[in-house]
N, C-alpha and C positions, 0 to 999 in steps of 0.2 A: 091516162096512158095505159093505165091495169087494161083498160075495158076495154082498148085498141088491141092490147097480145091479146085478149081471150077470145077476142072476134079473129086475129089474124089463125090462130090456134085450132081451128074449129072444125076444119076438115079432118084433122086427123084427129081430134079429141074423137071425132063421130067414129072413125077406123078402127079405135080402139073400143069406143063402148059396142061398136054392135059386129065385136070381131068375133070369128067362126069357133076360136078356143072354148068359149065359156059351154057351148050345146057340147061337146066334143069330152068333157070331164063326165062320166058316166058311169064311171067304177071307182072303190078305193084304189088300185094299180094308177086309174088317168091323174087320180086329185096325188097319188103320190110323185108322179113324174112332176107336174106343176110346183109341188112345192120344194122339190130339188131342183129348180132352176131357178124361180123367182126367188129364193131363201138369197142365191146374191146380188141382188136387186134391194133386199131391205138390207143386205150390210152395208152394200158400196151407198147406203141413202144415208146410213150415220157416219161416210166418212167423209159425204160431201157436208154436211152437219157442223161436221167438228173441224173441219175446212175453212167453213165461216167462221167459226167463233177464233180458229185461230188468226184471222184474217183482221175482224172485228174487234177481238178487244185482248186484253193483254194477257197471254198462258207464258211466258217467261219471266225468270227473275234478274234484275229487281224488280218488282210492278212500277207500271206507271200507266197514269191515262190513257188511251188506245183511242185513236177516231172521236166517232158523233155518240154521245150517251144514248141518244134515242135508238142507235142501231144495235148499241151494248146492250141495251133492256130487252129489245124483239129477239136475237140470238141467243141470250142467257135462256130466258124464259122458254123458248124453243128446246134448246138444250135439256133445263131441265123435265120436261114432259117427255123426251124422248130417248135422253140416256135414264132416266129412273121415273121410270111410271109407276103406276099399283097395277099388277097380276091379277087374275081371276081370285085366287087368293089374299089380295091384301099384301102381300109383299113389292120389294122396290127392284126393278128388274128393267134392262132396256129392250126397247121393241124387238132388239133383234134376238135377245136371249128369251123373251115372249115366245117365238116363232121355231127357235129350236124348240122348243119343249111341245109345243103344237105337236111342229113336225111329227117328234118323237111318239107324240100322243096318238098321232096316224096310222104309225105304222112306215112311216117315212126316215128314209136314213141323212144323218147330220155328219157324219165322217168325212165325207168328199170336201164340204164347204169348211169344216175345220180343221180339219187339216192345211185346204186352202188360207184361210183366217193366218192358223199356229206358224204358216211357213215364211208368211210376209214380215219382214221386220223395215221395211221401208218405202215411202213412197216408190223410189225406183225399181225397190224390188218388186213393188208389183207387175211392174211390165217385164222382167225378165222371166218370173213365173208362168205368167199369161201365155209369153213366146214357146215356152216348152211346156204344159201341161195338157191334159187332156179334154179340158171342159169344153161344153158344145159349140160350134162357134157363136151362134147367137150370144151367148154368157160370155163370152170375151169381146166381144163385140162392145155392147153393152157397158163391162167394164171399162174396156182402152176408153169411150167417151168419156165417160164420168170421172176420169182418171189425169186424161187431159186435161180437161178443164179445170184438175185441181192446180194439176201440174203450172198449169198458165197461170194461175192465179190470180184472174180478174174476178172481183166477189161480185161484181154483177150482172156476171156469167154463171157464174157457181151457184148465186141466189135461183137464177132465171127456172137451170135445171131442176134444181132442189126444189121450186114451187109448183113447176109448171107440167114436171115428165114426169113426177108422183105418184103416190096413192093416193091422190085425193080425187082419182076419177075412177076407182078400183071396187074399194071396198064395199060397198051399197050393190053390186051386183053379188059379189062373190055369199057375202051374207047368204041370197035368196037361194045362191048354188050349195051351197055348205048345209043350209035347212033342211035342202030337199034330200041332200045325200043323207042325213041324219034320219030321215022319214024312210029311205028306199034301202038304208042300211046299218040298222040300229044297232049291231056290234061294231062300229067303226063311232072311236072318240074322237068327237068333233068339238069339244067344248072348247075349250083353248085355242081351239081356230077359228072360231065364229067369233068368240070373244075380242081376240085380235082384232078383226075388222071390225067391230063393234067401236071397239074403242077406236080405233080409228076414223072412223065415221064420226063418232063425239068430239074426239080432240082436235082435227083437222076441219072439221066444217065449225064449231065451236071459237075457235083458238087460234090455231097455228096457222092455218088455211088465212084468216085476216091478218096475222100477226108477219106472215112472208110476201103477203104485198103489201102491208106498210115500209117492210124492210127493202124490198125494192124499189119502193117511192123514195128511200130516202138516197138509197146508192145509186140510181141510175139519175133522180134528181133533175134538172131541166135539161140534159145533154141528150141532145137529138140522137146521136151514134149510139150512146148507151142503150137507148131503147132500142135504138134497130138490133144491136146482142143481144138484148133481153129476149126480143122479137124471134130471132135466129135460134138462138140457143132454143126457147122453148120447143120450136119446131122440131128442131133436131133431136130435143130431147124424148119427144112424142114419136119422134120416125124409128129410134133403136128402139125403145117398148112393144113395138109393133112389130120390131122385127125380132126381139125376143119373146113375144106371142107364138109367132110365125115358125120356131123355132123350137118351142112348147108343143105347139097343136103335132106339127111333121113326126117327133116324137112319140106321141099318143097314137099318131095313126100308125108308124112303122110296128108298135105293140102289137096293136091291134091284127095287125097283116097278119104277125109272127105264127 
């Protein structure tokens, strides 16, 4: 059934690898715009993350057993890689606190999206901020999805997203983009953001990349409907990445005009 969503999935997986954005990053200014929009793209990804595991296995007290152990081991395990990885340095840091420090490392600014972060204290309060802040619409866009579907809380809807709308069909291009900028712009620190997608490349095609369709084999399970959401969801979840590309590149180009 995996092999059925990555066939149904395939048009747009194509939309996304050989979209117009990636030729369009050509200066530090374009790689800085990029990663002030996708930066909320790897948060709202730890909070579909931590969504599951709330979902999955038990985070209140008193503990008690939660669901299928086998989906308790694929979510922890995921969990753990993803809220505390090893940094370029050896240190224990989550992907997303990875990616500010990149940023930082850029020359790209982290205030908009933490402050975004510092202001949310609830699920619902995310969608009341969304309705009045300033982010692009793409980037709310983007967010209301992944937001709802927490909201709903079917986890094998949540899973579908979390595997399917990813970086696990990112990172291996951005690499050969981030190299070149390194070669064509050698006062621009790149280390900590190659490194990122590095590790990401490792740990998701490695690891987690198997370990989130075992976990959807387990939750969606022989139920024909469940796969048509899984089916669904992934699509859709493929359709807002594209339309936050879409919403990245127009960006770049209005600079560019200026």
């Amino acid at each position: 059934m995996i092999e059925r969503v990555i066939h149904a999935i395939r048009e747009e997986r194509e939309l996304l690898l050989q979209h117009e954005l990636y030729a369009k990053i050509q200066a530090p200014e374009h790689l800085q715009i990029f990663l002030q929009h996708h930066v909320y793209a790897v948060w709202d990804f730890m909070s579909l993350l931590k969504a599951l595991q709330n979902k999955l296995t038990c985070t209140t007290l008193p503990w008690k057993p939660v669901g299928n152990p086998k989906t308790r081991y694929l979510i922890n395990e995921i969990v753990l890689g993803e809220e505390t990885d090893v940094d370029k340095n050896g240190n224990y840091l989550s992907h997303y606190e990875m990616y500010l420090e990149a940023m930082t490392a850029c020359g790209a600014t982290t205030e908009t999206i933490e402050n975004f972060v510092g202001e949310v204290k609830s699920l619902e309060g995310v969608f009341e901020i969304l309705s009045k802040c300033e982010l692009p619409q793409s980037v709310k866009e983007f967010l209301e999805f992944s937001f709802n579907l927490i909201a709903e809380g079917k986890p094998h809807k949540i899973a579908a997203a979390f595997t399917f709308g990813r970086e696990d069909l990112i990172p291996d291009m951005f690499t050969a983009i981030l190299k070149n900028m390194q070669k064509d712009f050698p006062n621009m620190k790149l280390d900590k953001l190659i490194y990122y997608f590095e590790r990401h490349i490792e740990v998701d095609g490695d690891t987690h990349g198997p370990l989130a369709h075992k976990m959807i084999e387990e939750l969606a399970g022989s139920d024909a409907e469940k796969w048509k959401e899984v089916e669904m969801v992934a699509k859709q979840a493929l359709e807002v990445r594209i339309g936050l590309w879409n919403g990245i590149e127009k960006e770049i180009e209005r600079t560019v005009a200026i």
